[in-house]
Legacy VTK file of the C-alpha trace (Angstrom):
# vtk DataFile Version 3.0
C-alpha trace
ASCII
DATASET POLYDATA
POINTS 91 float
122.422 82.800 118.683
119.492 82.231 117.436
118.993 78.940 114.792
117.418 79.136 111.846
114.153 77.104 112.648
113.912 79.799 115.771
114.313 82.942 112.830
111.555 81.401 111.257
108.884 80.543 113.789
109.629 84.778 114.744
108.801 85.562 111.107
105.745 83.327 110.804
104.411 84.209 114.326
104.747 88.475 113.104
103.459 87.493 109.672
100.252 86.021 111.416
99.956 88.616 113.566
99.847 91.994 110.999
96.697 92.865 109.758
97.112 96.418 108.734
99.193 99.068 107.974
98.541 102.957 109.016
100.204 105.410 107.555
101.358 108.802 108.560
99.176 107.835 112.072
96.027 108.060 109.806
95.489 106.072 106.803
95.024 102.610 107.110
95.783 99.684 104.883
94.321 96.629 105.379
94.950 94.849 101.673
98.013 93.623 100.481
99.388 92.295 96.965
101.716 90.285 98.839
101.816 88.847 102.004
104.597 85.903 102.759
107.208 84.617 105.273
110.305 82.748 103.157
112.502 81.845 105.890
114.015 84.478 107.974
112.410 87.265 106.044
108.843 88.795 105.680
107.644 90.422 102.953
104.453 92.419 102.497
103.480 94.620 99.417
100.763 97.016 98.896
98.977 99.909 96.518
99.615 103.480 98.248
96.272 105.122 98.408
95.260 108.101 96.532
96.272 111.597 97.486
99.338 110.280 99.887
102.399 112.687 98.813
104.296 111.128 100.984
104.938 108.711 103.709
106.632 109.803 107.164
105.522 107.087 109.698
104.513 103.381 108.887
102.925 101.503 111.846
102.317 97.694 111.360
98.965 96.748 113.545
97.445 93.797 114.876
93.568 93.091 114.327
92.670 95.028 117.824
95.144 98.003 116.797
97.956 97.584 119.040
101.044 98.788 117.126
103.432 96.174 116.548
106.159 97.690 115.154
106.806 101.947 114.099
109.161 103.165 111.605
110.314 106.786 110.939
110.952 107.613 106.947
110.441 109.885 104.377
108.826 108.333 100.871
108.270 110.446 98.109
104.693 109.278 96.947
103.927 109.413 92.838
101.155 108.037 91.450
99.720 104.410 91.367
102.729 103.117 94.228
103.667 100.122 95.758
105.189 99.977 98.546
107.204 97.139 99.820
108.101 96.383 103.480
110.386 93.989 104.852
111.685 92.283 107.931
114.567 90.353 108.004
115.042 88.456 111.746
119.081 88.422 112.502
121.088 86.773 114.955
LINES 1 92
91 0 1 2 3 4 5 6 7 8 9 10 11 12 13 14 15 16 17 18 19 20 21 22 23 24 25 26 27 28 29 30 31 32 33 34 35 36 37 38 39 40 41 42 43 44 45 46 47 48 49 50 51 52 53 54 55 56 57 58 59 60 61 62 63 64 65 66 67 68 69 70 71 72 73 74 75 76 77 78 79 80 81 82 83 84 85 86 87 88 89 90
């Protein structure tokens, strides 16, 4: 099991690490509203560009481009929208 202090150092080390965000394996987004590690969790928040309908793949990337993490989903895009993503670290 992993302790809480362990949990944390995971999220802090991934929070330092993202720098961007591309989306649908083309748009990238390098500013956030909200970037933060509270505990276990990580929490970043940012504007959807213009003209994105919709949101199929999300790809979190370091500062040299390697893809930390990839994520499948389907967002229905309306104007002026934040997005929110999140990472818990469990047990």
């Amino acid at each position: 099991m992993i302790t809480e202090f362990g949990k944390n150092k995971v999220v802090q080390s991934y929070n330092e690490s993202i720098s961007k965000f591309r989306l649908n394996e083309t748009i990238i987004v390098e500013t956030f509203d909200v970037k933060s590690s509270i505990g276990d969790t990580l929490t970043i928040e940012f504007i959807v560009p213009d003209g994105i309908q919709q949101i199929s793949k999300l790809e979190t990337l370091d500062t040299d481009n390697n893809v930390l993490s990839v994520s499948s989903l389907y967002v229905s895009i309306s104007n002026d929208t934040r997005f929110k993503y999140q990472v818990k670290v469990g047990d």
